[in-house]
N, C-alpha and C positions, 0 to 999 in steps of 0.2 A: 756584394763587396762594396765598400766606402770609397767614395771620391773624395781625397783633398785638394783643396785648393789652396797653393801659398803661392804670395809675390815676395817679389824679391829673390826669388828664389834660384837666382844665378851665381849667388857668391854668399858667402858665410854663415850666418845664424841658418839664412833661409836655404844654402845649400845641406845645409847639415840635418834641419830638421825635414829637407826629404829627403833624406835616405833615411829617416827613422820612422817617418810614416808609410816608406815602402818596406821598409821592415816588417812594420806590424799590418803587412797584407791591404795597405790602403792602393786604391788609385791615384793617380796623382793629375793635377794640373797646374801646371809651372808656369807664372808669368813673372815677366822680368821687360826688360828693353831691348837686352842682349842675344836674338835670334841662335848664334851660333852656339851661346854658352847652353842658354836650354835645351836645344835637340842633343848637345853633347851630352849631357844632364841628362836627360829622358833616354837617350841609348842604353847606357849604363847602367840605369837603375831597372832599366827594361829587361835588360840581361841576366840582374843579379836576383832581381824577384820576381820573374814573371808576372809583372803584373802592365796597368794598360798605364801610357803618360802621353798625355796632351802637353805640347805645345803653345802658347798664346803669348803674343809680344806685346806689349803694352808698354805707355809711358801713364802711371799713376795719376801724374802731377797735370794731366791735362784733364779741362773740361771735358765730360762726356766718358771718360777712358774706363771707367767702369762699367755704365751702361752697355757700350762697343762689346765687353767683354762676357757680361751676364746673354746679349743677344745672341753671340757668337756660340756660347755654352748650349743655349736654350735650341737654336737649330742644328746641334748634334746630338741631341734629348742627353746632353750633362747632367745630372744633379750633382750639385756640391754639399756633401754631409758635413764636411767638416773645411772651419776656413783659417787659415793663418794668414793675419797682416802684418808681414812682417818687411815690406818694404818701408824705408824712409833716409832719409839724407841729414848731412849734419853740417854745420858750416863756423870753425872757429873763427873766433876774436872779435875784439869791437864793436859794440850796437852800431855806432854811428859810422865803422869802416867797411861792413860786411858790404853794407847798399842793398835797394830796396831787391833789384832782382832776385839775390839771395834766398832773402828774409823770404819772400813771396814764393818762391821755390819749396821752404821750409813749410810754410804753411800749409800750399797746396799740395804735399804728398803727402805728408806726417799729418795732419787731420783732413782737408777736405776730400783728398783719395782714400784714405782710413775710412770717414764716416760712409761714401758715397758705395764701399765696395759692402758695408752693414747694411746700407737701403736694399740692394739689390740681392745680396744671398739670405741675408738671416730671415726673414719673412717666410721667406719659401719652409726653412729648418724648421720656425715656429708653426705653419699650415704641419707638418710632416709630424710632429711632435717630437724629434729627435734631432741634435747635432751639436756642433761643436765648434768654439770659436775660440783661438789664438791669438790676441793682440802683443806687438811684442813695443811694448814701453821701453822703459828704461830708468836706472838708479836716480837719473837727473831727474824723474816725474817727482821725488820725492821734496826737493829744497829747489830753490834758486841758484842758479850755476851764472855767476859773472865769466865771459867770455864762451857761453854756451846759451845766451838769456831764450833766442826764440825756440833754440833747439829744447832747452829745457823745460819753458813754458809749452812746448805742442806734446810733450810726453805726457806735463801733467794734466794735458787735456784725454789723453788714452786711457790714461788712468783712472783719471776721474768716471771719463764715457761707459769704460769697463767696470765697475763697480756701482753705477744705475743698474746696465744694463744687469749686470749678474741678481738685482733684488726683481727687475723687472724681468727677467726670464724665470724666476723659479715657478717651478709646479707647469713648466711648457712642454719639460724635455729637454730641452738646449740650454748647456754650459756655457758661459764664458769665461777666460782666464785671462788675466795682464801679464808678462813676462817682462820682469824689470832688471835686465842684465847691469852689472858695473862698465866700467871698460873694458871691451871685449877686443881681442883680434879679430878683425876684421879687415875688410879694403874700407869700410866706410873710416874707421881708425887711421890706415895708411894714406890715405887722401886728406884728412883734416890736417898731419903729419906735415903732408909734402904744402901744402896750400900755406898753413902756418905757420912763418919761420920761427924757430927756437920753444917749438909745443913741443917737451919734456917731458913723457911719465914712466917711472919706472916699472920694470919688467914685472916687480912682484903685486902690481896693482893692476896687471893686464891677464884676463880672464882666458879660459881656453875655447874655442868658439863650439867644437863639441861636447865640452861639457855645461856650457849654457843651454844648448840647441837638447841636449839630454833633460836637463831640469824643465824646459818647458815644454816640452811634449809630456813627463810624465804626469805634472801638475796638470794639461789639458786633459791628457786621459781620464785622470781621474776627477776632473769637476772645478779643481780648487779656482778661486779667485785672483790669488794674488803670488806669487811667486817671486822670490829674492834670489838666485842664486850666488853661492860663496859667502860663509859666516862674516867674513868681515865686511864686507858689502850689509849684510843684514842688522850687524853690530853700529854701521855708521849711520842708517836708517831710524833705529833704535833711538842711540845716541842723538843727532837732529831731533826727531822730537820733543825727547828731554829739554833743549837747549833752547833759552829764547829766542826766537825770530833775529833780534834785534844783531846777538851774538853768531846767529847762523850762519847771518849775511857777511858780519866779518871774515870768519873761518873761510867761509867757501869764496872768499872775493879775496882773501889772502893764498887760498889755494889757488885758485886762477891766474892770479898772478906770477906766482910762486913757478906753475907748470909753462909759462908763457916765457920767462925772464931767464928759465936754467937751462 
């Protein structure tokens, strides 16, 4: 039977997509920050699929917290066939009003705990010749988002890192897939929200976090690269490229503002 491993995996995308790889008979291993939320999380799904769920508390965004966690796996002989990172954090408004702690925050989950947690599992997958990796990006890896700049610049770093790696993994065994959700319901969404005063988006542009969490497991399963979930999210993707740079940055710097001011 398959071990996965997701972070994040106390609330939204990353709660949803384990119960879809307890679904489909995986093991599971949950980190998160949240001790109580995960063993709650791991009861449950213990319950509903017989199957085995570890535990592991973890803060991503700190040095060393992937190693801590690869070690911790390694002297309970874990292997991790399959990895979803789908932890990360997002922090609206203003380059120059967020401050630097922020921004540093941003960085160190959303890529240096991203790439740090590919050092330590994917090697192992690639010795194995088999497994599977989940990066879950996001719509903003595609353009530049004013009032979203470092959130959206470390997506398009996931992005970017996931479609190397996918030319450099073929012929290994091991997949990897980007998951580039729009706006999704989430608490990461309700936090930007509350932090934000007068961040507006309407409801028909707000994604269902299940059926995000469904698109990217199926595109994991099955190998793909790159996953858009909801047409018009993929139509806006489309469209941006089309569209000169120059015109992008209007658009999307008219939207930001646009969602900031209503």
């Amino acid at each position: 039977m398959d071990t996965t491993l997701i972070t994040g995996a106390s609330s939204g995308i990353g709660k949803s997509l384990a119960a879809l790889f307890a679904q489909g008979g995986s093991n599971l291993v949950l980190v998160a920050r949240s001790q109580a939320k995960l063993e709650e999380l791991a009861q449950q799904l213990q319950a509903e699929h017989n199957i085995m769920v570890w535990v592991e508390p973890a803060d991503l965004s700190l040095p060393g917290a992937a190693k801590k966690l690869a070690a911790s796996l390694a002297r309970q002989d874990i292997e991790v066939d399959m990895l979803v990172n789908n932890a990360g954090v997002l922090e609206h408004g203003r380059f120059v009003e967020i401050g630097t702690q922020a921004h540093r925050r941003m960085l160190d989950l959303n890529i240096s705990g991203l790439t740090e947690m590919l050092d330590y599992f994917l090697p192992a997958m690639v010795e194995r010749g088999r497994g599977r990796v989940l990066n879950v990006a996001s719509i903003a890896s595609f353009q530049p988002i004013p009032s979203l700049a470092i959130y959206a610049a470390s997506k398009a770093f996931v992005l970017s890192l996931t479609e190397s790696l996918a030319e450099e993994l073929k012929g290994s065994g091991v997949s990897i897939t980007a998951l580039c959700p729009g706006i999704t319901a989430t608490n990461m969404l309700s936090t930007a929200q509350e932090h934000s005063v007068g961040l507006n988006i309407p409801d028909f542009l707000i994604g269902d976090v299940n059926e995000v969490a469904a698109d990217g497991y199926k595109a994991c399963m099955k190998g793909e690269v790159i996953v858009v979930p909801g047409a018009m999210n993929m139509a806006a993707i489309l469209a941006g490229r089309a569209i000169p740079k120059w015109l992008l940055r209007r658009i999307t710097g008219f939207a930001g503002r646009y969602t900031t001011d209503h």
